[in-house]
N, C-alpha and C positions, 0 to 999 in steps of 0.2 A: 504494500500500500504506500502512498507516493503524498507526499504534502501537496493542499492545491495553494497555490500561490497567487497574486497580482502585481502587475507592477505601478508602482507609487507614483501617480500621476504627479507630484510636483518636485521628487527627489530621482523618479526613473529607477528606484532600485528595488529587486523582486523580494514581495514582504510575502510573509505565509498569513494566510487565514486563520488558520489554527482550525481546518479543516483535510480531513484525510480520505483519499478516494483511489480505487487502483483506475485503471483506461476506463475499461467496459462499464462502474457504475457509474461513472463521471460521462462519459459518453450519452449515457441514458438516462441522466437525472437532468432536471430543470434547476441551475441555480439563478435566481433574480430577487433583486432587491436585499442582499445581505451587505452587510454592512462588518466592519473589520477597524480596530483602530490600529493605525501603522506604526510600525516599531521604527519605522524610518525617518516621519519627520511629527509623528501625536499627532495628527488629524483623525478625523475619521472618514472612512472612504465608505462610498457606497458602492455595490460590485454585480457584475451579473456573470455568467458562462462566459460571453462570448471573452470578459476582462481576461479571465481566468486559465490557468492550464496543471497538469499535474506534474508534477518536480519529484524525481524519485530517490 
């Protein structure tokens, strides 16, 4: 299982969600409208799939 991650729209640097997913259920789940505070710069992001990808 693979950490999903985003990257930090104002720092550009890939933050984890503190969510875990392997391909196939991440593939097949709908993420929208979560939200994440980033370890990169304390904002809070809001995040959907398409932001999103699995980091293993």
């Amino acid at each position: 299982m693979g950490q999903i991650v985003i990257k930090c729209p104002t720092t550009g640097k890939e933050v984890s969600t503190g969510m875990g997913a392997d391909a196939a259920s991440f593939a097949s789940n709908t993420y929208s409208g979560n939200s994440v505070q980033c370890s990169a710069c304390g904002q809070t992001h809001t995040w959907n799939k398409a932001d999103a990808r699995v980091k293993d």
